[in-house]
C-alpha positions in Angstrom: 8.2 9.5 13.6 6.5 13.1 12.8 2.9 13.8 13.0 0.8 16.4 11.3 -2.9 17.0 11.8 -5.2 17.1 8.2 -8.0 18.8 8.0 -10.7 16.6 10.0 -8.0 16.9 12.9 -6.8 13.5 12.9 -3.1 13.0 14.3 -1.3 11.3 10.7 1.8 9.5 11.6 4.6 9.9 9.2 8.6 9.1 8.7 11.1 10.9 6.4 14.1 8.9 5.9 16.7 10.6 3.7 20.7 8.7 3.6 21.2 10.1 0.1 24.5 12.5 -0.2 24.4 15.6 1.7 25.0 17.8 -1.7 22.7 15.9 -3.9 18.7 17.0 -4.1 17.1 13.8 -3.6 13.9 12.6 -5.7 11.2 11.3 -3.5 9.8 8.1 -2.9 6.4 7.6 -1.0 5.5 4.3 0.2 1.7 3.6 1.1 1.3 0.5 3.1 -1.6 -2.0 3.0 -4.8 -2.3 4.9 -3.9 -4.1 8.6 -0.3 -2.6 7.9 1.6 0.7 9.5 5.1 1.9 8.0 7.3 -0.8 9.9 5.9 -3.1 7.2 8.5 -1.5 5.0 11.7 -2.2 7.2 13.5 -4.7 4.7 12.7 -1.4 1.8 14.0 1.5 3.6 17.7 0.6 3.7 18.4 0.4 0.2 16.0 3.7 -0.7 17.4 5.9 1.2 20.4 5.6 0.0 19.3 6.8 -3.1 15.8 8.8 -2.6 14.1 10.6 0.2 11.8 8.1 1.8 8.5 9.2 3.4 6.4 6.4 4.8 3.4 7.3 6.6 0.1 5.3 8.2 -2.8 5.2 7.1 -5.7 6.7 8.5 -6.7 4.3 11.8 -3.5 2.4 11.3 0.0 2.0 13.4 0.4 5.6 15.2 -2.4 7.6 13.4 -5.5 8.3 15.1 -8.6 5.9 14.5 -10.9 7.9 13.1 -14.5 7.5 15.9 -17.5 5.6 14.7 -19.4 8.8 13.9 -16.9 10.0 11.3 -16.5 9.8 8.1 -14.4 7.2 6.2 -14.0 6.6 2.8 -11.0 5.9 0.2 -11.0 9.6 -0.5 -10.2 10.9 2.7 -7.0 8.4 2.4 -6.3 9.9 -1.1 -6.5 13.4 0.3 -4.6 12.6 3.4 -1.6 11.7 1.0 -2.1 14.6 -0.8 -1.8 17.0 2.1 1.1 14.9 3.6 2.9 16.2 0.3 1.4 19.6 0.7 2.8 19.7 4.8 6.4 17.9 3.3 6.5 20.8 0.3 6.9 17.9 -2.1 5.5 18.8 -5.2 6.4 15.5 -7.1 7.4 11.9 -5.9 7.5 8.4 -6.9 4.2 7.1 -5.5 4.8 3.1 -4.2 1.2 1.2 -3.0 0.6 -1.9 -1.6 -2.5 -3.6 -1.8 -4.9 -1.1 0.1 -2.1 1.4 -0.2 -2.3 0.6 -3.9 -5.6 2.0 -4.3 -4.9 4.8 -2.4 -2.0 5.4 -5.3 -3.8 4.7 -8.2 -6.5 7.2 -6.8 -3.4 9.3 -6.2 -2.5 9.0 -9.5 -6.0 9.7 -10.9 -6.8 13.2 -9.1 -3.6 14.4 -8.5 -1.4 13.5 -11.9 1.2 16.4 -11.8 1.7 15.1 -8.5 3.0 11.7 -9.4 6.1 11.1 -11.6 6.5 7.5 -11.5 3.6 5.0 -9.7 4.8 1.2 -8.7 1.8 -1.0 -7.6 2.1 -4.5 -5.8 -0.8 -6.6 -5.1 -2.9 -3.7 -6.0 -6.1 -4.1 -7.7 -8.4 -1.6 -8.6 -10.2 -1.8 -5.3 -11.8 -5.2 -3.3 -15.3 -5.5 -5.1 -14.7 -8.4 -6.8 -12.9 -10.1 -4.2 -13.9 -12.5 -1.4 -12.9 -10.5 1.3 -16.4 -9.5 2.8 -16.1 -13.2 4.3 -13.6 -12.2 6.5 -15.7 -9.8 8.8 -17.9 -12.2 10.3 -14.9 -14.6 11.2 -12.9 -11.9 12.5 -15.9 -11.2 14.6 -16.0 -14.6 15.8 -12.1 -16.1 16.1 -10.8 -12.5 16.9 -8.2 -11.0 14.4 -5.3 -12.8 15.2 -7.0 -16.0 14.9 -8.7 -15.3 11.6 -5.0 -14.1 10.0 -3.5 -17.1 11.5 -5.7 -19.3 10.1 -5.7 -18.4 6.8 -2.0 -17.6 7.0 -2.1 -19.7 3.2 -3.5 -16.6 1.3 -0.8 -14.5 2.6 2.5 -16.1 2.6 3.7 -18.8 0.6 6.1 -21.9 2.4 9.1 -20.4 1.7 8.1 -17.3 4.3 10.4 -17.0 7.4 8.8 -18.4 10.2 9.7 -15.4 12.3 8.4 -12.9 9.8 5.2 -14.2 9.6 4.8 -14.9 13.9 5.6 -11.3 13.5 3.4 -10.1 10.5 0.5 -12.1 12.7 1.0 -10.3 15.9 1.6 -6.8 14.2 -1.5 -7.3 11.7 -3.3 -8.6 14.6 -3.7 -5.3 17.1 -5.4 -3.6 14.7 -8.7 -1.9 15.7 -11.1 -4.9 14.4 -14.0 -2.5 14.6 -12.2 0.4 12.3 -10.3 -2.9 9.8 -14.1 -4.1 9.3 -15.2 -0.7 8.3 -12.1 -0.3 6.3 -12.3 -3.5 4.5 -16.0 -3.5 3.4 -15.8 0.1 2.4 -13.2 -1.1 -0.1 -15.2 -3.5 -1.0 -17.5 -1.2 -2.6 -14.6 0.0 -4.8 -13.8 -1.5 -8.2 -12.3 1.9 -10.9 -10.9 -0.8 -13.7 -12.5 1.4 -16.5 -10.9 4.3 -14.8 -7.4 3.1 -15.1 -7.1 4.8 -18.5 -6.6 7.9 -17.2 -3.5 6.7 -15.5 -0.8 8.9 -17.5 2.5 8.3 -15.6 5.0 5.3 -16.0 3.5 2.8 -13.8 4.8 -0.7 -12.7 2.4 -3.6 -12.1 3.7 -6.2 -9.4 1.5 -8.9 -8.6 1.9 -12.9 -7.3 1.0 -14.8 -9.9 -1.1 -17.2 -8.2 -3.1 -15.5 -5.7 -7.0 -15.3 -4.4 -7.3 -12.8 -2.8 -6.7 -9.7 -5.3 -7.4 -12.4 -8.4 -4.4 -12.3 -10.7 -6.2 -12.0 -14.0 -6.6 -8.3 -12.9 -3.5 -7.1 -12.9 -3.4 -8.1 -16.7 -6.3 -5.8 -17.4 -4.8 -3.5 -15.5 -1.9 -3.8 -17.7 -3.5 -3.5 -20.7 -5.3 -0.3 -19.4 -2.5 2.2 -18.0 -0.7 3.0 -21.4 3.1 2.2 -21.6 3.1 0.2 -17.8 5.1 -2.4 -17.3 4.0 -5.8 -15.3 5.9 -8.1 -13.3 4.7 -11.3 -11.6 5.8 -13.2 -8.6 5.7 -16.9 -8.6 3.7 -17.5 -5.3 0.0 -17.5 -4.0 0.6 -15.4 -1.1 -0.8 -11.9 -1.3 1.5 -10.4 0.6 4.8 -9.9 -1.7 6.0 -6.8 0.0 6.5 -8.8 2.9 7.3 -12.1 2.0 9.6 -10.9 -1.0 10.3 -8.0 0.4 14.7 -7.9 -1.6 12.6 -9.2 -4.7 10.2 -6.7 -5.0 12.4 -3.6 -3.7 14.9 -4.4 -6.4 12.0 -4.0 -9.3 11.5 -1.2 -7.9 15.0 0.1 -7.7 15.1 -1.1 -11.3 11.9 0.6 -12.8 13.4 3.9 -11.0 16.5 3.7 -12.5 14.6 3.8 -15.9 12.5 7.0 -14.9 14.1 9.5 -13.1 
């Protein structure tokens, strides 16, 4: 782990993970994790990657080992987009393969959006264009009740499917779960505010759509407009009503990903 400070002096925790030939140049991929997430969340990706790309994971803004930004300070989805941005800047990566999931999603297609020369190729999985038209301002006032833990165990459903390792998701429970709950509701409901369909247009790179088929809670008819929106992308779809695909498919998905790659580098 590496940290570098942006420009509101927030510590941003970051990992650079690079197995590819010592003679070979690598391409880059960079993997933006979801909201409750940090960069662990991508453990079952990084193997295969780095075999073949330079890997940089980082957290998000008030997530895993960067600093939670003080209730007096500004938030909003750009500062995520700009704190990408300037971890590229810091890394002197002028181009990568931007990867988001859910949360991390927006902050790609955002990504994407503002900075285009910066993205060559942009994979999205379970990533709407932002919360507004989801359900999820429910979830504040039970996580202020139950706690966090409780309120992700409880609705456990919308997340993983049956098929989910036990282990995993004990783990993905307790992880999720020591988030700040002050700093994930001000998170969450600022997303919540977000919905940039009609913006989607302006998406010029190749981009890959992954999304489970059956879900609630980023409504799979989206993804479809999305589809239709971003010229040339290509959509996949993952036969389960758990959210969280990254995690509970984690081969599946990393292999479209390897694939769509392949295809555009």
């Amino acid at each position: 782990m590496q940290h570098y400070l942006n420009r509101d002096g927030l510590k941003l925790a970051y990992y650079v993970d690079d197995f590819t030939k010592p003679w070979v140049k690598p391409q880059t991929v960079f993997l933006l994790h979801a909201a409750m997430g940090n960069s662990q969340r991508w453990f079952s990706w990084v193997p295969e990657l780095a075999k073949h790309y330079r890997v940089i994971r980082m957290d998000l803004r008030g997530h895993g080992q960067s600093t939670i930004p003080h209730s007096e300070q500004a938030f909003s989805l750009q500062h995520l987009v700009d704190d990408a941005a300037a971890l590229l800047d810091h890394l002197g990566c002028e181009q990568a393969h931007v990867v988001g999931n859910s949360a991390g999603g927006y902050v790609a297609q955002q990504l994407a959006l503002q900075y285009p020369t910066r993205v060559k190729t942009l994979a999205l999985y379970g990533a709407t264009p932002g919360l507004k038209n989801s359900h999820a301002p429910t979830w504040i006032p039970k996580i202020q009740q139950i706690g966090l833990k409780k309120f992700l165990s409880d609705t456990i459903h919308e997340r993983f499917d049956e098929t989910a390792d036990p282990a995993l998701v004990a783990w993905f429970i307790e992880q999720a779960g020591s988030n700040d709950p002050a700093f994930i509701a001000r998170f969450v409901l600022h997303m919540c505010t977000h919905d940039f369909m009609e913006e989607l247009v302006g998406i010029k790179c190749p981009t890959l759509i992954v999304a489970a088929g059956k879900e609630s809670i980023g409504h799979a008819d989206a993804y479809e407009q999305m589809h239709q929106r971003i010229k040339g992308s290509e959509v996949a779809y993952v036969d389960t009503a758990g959210h969280n695909i990254c995690d509970g498919y984690a081969e599946h998905c990393a292999q479209l990903l390897m694939s769509f790659l392949s295809r555009h580098k």
